[in-house]
Every structure is written in C-alpha cells, then in structure tokens.
C-alpha positions as MATLAB code, in Angstrom:
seq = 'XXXXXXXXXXXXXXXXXXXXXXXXXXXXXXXXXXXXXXXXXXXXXXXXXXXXXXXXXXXXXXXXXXXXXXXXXXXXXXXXXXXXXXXXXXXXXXXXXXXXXXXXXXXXXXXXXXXXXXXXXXXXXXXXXXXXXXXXXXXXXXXXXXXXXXXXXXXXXXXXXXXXXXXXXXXXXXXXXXXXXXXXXXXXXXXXXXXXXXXXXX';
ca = [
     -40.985   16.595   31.715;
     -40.993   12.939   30.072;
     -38.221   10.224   31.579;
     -36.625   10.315   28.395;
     -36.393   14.145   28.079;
     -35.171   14.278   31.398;
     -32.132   11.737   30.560;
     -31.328   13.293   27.540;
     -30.983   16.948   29.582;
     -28.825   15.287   31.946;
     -26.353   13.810   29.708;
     -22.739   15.525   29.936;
     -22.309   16.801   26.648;
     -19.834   15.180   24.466;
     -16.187   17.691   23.941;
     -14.960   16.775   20.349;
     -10.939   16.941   20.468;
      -9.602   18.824   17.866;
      -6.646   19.096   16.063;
      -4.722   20.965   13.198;
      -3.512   19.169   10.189;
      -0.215   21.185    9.951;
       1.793   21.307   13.228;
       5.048   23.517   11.230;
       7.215   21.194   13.511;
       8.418   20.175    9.910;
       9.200   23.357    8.887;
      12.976   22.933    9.309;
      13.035   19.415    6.554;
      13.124   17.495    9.779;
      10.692   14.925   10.971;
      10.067   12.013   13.644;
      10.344    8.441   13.231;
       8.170    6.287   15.749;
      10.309    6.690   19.376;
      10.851    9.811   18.747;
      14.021   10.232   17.155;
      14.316   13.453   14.494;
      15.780   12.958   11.038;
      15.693   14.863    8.148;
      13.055   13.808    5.479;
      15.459   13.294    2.597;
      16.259    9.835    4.853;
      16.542    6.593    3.335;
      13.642    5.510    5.504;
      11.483    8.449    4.984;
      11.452    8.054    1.483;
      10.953    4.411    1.985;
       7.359    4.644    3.807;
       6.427    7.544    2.148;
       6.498    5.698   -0.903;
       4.492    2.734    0.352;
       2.133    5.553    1.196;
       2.386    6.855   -2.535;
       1.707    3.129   -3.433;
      -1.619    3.153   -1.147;
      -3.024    5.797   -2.686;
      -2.540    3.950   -6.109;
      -3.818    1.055   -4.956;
      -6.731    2.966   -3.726;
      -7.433    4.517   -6.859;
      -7.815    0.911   -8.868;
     -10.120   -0.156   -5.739;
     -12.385    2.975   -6.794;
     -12.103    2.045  -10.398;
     -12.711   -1.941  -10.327;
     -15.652   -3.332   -9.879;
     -15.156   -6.458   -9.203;
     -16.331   -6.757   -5.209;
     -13.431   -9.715   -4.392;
     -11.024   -7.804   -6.103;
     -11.953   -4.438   -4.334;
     -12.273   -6.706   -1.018;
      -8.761   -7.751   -1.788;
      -7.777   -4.221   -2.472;
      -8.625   -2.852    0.626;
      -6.722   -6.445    2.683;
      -3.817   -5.399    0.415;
      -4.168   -1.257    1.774;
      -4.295   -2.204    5.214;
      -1.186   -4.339    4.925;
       0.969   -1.486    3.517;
      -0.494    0.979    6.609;
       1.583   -1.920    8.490;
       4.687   -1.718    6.538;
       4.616    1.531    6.401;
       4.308    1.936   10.273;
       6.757   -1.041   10.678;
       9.530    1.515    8.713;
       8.460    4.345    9.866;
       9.844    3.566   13.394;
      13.361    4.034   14.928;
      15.083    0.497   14.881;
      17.123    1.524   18.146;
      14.397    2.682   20.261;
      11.400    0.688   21.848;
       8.794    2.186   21.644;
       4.957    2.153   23.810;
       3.473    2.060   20.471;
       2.151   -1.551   19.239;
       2.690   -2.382   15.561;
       1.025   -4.640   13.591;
       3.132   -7.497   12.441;
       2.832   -8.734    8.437;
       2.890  -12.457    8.815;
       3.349  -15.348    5.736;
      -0.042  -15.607    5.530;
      -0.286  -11.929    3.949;
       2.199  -13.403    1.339;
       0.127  -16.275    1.176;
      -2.696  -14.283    0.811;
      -1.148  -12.473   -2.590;
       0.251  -16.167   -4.453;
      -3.062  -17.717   -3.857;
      -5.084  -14.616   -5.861;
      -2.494  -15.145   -8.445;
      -3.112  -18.588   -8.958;
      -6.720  -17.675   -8.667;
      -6.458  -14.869  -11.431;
      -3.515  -17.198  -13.614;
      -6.538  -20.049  -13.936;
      -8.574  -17.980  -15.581;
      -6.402  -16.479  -18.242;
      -4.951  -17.365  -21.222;
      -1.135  -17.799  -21.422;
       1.057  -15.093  -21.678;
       2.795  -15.769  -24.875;
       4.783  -11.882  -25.330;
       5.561   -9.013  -23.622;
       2.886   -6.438  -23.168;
       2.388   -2.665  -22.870;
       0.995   -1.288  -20.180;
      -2.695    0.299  -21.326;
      -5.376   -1.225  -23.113;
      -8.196    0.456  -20.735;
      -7.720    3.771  -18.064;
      -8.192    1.133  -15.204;
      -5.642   -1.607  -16.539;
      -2.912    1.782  -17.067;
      -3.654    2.626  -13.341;
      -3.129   -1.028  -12.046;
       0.323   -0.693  -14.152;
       1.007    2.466  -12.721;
       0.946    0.891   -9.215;
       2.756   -1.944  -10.162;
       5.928    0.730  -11.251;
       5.394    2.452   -8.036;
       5.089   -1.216   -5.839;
       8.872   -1.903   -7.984;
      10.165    1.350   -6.645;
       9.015    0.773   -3.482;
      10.957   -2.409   -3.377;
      14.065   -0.671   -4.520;
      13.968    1.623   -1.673;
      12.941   -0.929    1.277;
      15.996   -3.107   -0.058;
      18.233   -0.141   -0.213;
      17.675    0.179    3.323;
      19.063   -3.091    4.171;
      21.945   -2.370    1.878;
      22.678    1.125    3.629;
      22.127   -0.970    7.066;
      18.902    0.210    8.133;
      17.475   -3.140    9.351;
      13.774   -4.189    9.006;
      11.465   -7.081    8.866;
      13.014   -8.951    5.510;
       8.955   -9.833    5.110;
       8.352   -6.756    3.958;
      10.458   -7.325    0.553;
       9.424  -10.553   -0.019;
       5.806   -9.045    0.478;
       6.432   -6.332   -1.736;
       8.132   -8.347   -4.552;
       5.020  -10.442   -4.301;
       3.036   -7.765   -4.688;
       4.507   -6.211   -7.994;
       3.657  -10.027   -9.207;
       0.018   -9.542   -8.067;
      -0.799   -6.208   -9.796;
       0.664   -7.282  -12.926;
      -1.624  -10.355  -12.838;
      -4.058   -7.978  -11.731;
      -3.568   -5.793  -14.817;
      -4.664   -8.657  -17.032;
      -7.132  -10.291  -15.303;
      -8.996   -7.012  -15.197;
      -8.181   -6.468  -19.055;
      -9.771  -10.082  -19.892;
     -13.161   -8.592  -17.197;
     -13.147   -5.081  -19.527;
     -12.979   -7.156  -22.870;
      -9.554   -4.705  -23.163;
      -6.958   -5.647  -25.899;
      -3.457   -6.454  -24.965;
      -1.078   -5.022  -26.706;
       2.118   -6.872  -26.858;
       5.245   -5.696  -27.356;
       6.747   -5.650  -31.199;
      10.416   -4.744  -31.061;
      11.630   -3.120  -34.200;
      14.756   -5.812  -35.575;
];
C-alpha cells in the first residue's frame, strides 16, 4: 500500500452535524429573542427584524436582476448590513448576552450617501414626480424601496413604544430608502427605461 493510500485510510472520517429546519418550539406563536427571553411573534420587535429580513430578500432579488457588477457588489455590502440590524433587534435589550454582534458604524451610512452622489452625477435632474415601473427590474428596486419605508416605520415605532436600539439603524435605514430610489433611476437611465412622471388630473 502507497504512503498516500495509507494516510488517506487512516484519516478519522469527518461526522457532518445535522439539523432540522423546523424545531415546532414555535408552535405555540411564541419565539426567542437573542438571551433567551420568549415573546410572542406578533411583538413590536419581531415584526421589526422580520421585516428587515423581508427587505433582504428584496434586495436580493434586484442583486440577481442587475447587472451592473459595482452595483451587485454594493448589493450584497448593503445585505450583509441588514443581517446586522436585523441581529442587533433581534436581541433582548435587558439581557447580555455570549453572543457577539456586529456593530453598523457611520461609515455604512457613509457608504450609502457616497453611491448616491455617485449615481446623482450621472443623471439628469429630476424635474417631476415619477411612477414606479418603466422596466421589471426598476419595479423591483421600487418595491424594496416601499418595503425599506416600512421597515423604518416599524424600527422607529420601537423607540416610540420604548423598545430601545442603536438610533443608527434609522438613520441607516432612512438612508437607505434614499439609495434605492436613486437606485431605481440610475438603473432606468443603464436599461434605456422611460420614466414616467407623474400627471395629476386638475
């Protein structure tokens, strides 16, 4: 028997862990924040991460649409930001907990007013109100942008209903309805896609 034969026989072999995707802990409408506390999942802060989640999944679906590689790069920054806001909310502001958590930081802002300025130099000025749709892609981006406004409604009615959380997170937020409504256009002006402004009837 070769050397190498012989080291691959002696190798211990590798034990996959597996888990199931349903646990029917939830069954009851109850759920746990990070640190363990249980609260039903009609709470303010459920609904508030689980709609950053819904907004992810947007956000992912313009990424799979766009082609644009700084845009999808920027995309995928943007995802990985609300994974942190999401985990940020999803844990128990009483209890410490063993678990580290990213932080969002000003940069991530940052980050979002500097594509817009990047995007805003390259397009013409907006002179009316627009529609949302011109092109499938440009209805998603709009579609996220609702959802991102939504979002913000819910993060800030935590703070109202005293849940307390990193104020970042609604500035980031706010910043980011901004972005994917610059988005929307500046990916309209790439796809050669009409805007359609808004004529109210008088």
């Amino acid at each position: 028997m070769n050397k190498s034969r012989s080291a691959t026989l002696s190798l211990k072999p590798i034990v996959k862990m597996a888990f199931k995707i349903y646990t029917k802990t939830g069954d009851k409408g109850t759920t746990s924040l990070i640190g363990g506390t249980k609260v039903s999942k009609a709470h303010d802060r459920i609904e508030a991460y689980g709609t950053v989640d819904e907004l992810n999944s947007h956000i992912g679906l313009c990424r799979d649409l766009i082609k644009d590689e700084h845009t999808k790069n920027t995309l995928k920054e943007l995802q990985d930001r609300l994974f942190t806001i999401g985990s940020a909310l999803a844990c128990d502001p009483e209890k410490e907990t063993k678990m580290k958590i990213p932080d969002l930081s000003v940069e991530d802002v940052l980050l979002l007013e500097n594509e817009m300025d990047r995007m805003d130099a390259t397009l013409p000025p907006l002179q009316f109100f627009i529609l949302p749709g011109g092109h499938p892609t440009v209805s998603h981006i709009h579609i996220a942008r609702c959802v991102c406004r939504r979002t913000e409604r819910l993060v800030v009615a935590l703070l109202v209903s005293g849940e307390p959380h990193d104020h970042l997170i609604v500035q980031y937020i706010n910043r980011l309805s901004d972005y994917l409504f610059m988005l929307g256009r500046y990916i309209a002006l790439q796809l050669n896609a009409e805007e359609i402004p808004w004529k109210p009837r008088v």
